[in-house]
FIFILUM-808485 format. One record per residue (C-alpha): z, x, y. Coordinates in steps of 0.2 Angstrom, whole numbers, padded with zeros to 4 digits, always signed. Example, Ala and Ser with C-alpha at 12.3 -4.5 7.8 and 13.67 -1.06 7.14 Angstrom:
BEGIN
+0039+0062-0022
+0036+0068-0005
REM end
This chain:
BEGIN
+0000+0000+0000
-0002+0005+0017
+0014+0009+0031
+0016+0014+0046
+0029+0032+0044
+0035+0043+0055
+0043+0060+0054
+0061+0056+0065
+0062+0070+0080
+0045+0076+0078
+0037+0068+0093
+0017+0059+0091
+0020+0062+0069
+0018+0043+0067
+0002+0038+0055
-0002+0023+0042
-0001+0031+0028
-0004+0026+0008
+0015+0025+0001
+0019+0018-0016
+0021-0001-0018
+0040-0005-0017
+0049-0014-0032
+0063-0027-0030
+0079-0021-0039
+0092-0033-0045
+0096-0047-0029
+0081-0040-0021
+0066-0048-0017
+0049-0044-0013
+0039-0048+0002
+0021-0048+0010
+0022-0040+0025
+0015-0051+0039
+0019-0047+0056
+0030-0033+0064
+0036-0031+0082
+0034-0017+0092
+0049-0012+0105
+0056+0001+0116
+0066+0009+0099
+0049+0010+0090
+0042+0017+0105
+0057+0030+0107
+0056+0035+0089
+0038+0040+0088
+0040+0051+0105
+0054+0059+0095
+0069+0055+0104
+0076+0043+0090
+0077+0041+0073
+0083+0046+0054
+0077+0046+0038
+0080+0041+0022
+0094+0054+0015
+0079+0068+0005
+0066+0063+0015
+0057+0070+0028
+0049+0053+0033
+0055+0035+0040
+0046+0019+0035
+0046+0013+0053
+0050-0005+0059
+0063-0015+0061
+0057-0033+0070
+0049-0040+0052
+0041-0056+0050
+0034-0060+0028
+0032-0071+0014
+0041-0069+0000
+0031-0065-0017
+0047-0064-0029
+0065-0069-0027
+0078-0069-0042
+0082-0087-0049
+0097-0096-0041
+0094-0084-0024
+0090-0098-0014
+0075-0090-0010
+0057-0096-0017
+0039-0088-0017
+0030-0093-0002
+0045-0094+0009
+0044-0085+0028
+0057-0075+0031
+0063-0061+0042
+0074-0046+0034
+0092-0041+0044
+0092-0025+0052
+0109-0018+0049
+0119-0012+0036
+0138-0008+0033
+0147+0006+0032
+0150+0009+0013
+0165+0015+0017
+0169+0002+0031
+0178+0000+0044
+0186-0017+0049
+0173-0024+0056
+0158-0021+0045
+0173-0027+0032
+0174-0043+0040
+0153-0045+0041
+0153-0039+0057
+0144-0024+0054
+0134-0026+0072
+0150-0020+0079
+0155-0006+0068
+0168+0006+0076
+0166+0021+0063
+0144+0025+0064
+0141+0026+0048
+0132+0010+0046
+0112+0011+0041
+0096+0002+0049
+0081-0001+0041
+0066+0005+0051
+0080+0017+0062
+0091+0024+0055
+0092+0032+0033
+0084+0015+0029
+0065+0012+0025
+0059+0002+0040
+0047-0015+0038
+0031-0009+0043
+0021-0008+0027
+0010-0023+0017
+0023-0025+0007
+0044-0022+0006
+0059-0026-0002
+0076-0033+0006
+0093-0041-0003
+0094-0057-0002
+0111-0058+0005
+0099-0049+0019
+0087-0060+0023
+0084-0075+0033
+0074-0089+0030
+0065-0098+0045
+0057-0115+0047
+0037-0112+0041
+0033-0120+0057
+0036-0102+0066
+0024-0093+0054
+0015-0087+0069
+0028-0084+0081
+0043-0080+0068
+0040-0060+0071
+0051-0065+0088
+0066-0067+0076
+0075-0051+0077
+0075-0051+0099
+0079-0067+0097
+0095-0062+0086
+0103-0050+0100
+0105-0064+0113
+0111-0076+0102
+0125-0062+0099
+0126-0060+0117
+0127-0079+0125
+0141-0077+0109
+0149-0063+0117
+0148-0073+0135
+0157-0089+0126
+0170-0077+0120
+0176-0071+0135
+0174-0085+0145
+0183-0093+0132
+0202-0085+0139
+0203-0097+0151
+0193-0114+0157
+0175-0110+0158
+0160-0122+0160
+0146-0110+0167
+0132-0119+0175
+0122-0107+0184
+0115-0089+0174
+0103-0077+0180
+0095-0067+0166
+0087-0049+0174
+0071-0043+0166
+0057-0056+0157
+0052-0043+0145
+0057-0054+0126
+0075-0052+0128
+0075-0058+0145
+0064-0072+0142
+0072-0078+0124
+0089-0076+0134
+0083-0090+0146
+0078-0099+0134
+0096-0098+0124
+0103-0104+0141
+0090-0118+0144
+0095-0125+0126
+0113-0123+0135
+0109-0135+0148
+0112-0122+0161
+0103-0120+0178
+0093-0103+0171
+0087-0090+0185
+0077-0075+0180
+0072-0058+0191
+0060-0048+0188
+0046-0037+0198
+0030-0044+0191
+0023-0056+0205
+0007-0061+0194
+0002-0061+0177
+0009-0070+0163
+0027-0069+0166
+0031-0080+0182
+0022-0093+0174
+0030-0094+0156
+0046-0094+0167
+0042-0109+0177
+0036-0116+0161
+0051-0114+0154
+0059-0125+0169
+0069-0110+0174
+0066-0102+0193
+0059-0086+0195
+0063-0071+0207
+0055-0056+0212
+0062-0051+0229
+0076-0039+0221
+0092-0042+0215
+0101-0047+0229
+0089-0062+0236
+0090-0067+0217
+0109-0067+0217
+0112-0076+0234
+0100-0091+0225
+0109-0093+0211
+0126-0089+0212
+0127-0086+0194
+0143-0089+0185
+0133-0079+0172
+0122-0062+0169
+0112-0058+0157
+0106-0039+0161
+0091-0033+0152
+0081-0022+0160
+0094-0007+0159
+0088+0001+0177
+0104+0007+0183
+0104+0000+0200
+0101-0018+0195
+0116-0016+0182
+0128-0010+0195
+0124-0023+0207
+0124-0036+0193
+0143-0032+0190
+0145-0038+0206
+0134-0055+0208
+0142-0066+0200
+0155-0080+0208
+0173-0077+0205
+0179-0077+0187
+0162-0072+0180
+0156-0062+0163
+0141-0050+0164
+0133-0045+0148
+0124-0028+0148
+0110-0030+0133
+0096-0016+0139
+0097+0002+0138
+0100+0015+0154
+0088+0031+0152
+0098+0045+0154
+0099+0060+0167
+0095+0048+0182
+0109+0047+0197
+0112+0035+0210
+0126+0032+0222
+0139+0020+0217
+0155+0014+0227
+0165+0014+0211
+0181+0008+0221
+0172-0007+0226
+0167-0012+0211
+0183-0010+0206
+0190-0019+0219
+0181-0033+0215
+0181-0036+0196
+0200-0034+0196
+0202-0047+0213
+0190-0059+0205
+0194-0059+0186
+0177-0055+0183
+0171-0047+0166
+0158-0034+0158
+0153-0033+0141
+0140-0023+0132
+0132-0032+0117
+0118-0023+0104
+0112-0028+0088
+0116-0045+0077
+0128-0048+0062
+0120-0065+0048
+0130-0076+0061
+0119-0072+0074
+0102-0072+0066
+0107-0091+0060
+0110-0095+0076
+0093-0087+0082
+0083-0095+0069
+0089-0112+0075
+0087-0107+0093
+0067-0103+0090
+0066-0117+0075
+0070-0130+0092
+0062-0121+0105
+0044-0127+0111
+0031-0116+0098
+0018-0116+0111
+0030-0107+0125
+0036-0095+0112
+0017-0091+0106
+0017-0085+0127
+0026-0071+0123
+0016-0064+0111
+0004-0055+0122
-0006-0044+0111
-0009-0043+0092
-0014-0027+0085
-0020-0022+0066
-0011-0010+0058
-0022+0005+0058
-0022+0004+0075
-0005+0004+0079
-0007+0017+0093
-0015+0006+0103
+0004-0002+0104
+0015+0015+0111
+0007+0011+0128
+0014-0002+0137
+0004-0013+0147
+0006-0022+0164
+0005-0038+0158
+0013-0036+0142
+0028-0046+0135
+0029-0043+0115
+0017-0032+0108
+0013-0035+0087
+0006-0027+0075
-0001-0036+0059
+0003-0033+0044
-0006-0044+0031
REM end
């Protein structure tokens, strides 16, 4: 069969290679590959920044936003051929630690958790690929052609979770969020809080292409005159950041009405400075009870929760965010982002 692999640390060694066709082991089953997203992770793991391989291997299976139908499942698994399903990312600790005990292995404290496509596990970019059914989700066939947005779907589900937590100590009935960023997180964010019945604003800096318009469509209002104009707007009791630029996530801290939770869910690159009054912020979390959490990655919880987010959501708005499909062998053609990009997929089958 054919994969995408990738030498972990060794910048531009990604290729579709021929590998041998996997075979489900006991509570395994095996799946036809059909669809795989491509992200910022991917991206950073094929420039070489990112990535480990399978323990005496030099190369990773890559992939980690998996979309297939199953060919084989094990009797009494719940699971049938023909079935769509998505496979879960992460894996606990062996030895684990509390939470990876508990099945909360998204928030394992001790690192020594695996991730298929990432991190010592095989990924899901190939034709075909094997998952544990205890590790795999099934989705309504209705998202066969959008399903693939599974996985991004999966970390806001965990973070409006997160945000219910906290706001959860004390009387809390948000009505206005602001989501920064309309890349899929930010978008599939919104949507989670439109399902909410919350007043959903999102900021971003595109002002044309698809974006401002799969906003609207969603029924949410759209910024692009900077942080600041967004926040005087909405007034959010809630923030979503996910566009991990440092100077929005600062000033996001500080947006919100008094007694308000921020959740951080993109990535700050590194090595970049800006001047921040760190008393001030101080000053005003402490003053206004206001909270800031950071939220990765999904536990099973969270990817029920995402696949009856998607399974209610309008299939025509979701099949917006896929902006470009890609075959397989020409998987290059996804490292570049482009303007007007949203989710970027590679096909599979």
């Amino acid at each position: 069969m054919r994969a995408l692999t990738v030498e972990p640390l060794k910048a531009d060694s990604a290729e579709v290679r021929d590998v041998p066709d996997p075979e489900a082991g006991p509570g395994e089953m095996l799946v036809e590959g059909l669809a795989l997203g491509v992200c910022g992770t991917d991206r950073e793991i094929i420039a070489g920044e990112y990535g480990w391989a399978p323990p005496g291997r030099d190369r990773l299976v890559l992939g980690h936003e998996s979309l297939g139908r199953v060919r084989s499942a094990p009797p009494d698994s719940g699971f049938a051929r023909g079935d769509l399903v998505v496979g879960v990312v992460r894996r606990p600790d062996p030895e684990p630690c509390g939470a990876c005990a508990h099945g909360e292995f998204d928030m394992c404290r001790n690192g020594g958790y695996t991730e298929r496509g990432i991190k010592e596990i095989d990924g899901y970019g190939s034709e075909l690929w094997t998952v544990e059914t205890d590790y795999a989700v099934k989705l309504d066939p209705r998202l066969e052609h959008v399903g693939v947005l599974m996985e991004p779907a999966t970390v806001v589900a965990k973070a409006w979770e997160q945000v219910e937590k906290v706001g959860a100590r004390s009387w809390f009935e948000p009505r206005r969020v602001l989501v920064t960023g309309a890349g899929p997180i930010g978008l599939l964010a919104a949507l989670l809080g439109v399902q909410r019945g919350l007043e959903v604003h999102l900021l971003d800096v595109a002002t044309e292409g698809p974006k401002p318009e799969v906003v609207r469509a969603l029924g949410a209002r759209y910024h692009c005159d900077g942080i600041g104009d967004a926040t005087a707007n909405a007034r959010p009791d809630i923030v979503i950041e996910a566009t991990g630029v440092s100077g929005v996530v600062f000033e996001a801290m500080a947006s919100t009405v008094p007694y308000g939770v921020v959740c951080l869910t993109g990535f700050s690159p590194v090595g970049r400075r800006i001047s921040v009054d760190v008393g001030a912020a101080n000053r005003e979390i402490v003053l206004e009870n206001d909270v800031v959490v950071g939220s990765v990655n999904a536990n099973l919880s969270h990817y029920a929760a995402a696949a009856d987010a998607l399974a209610k959501a309008d299939l025509g708005w979701l099949s917006r965010l896929i902006t470009r499909r890609i075959p397989l062998e020409r998987f290059a053609e996804a490292r570049q982002a482009r303007r007007d990009d949203i989710k970027v997929v590679l096909e599979l089958a």
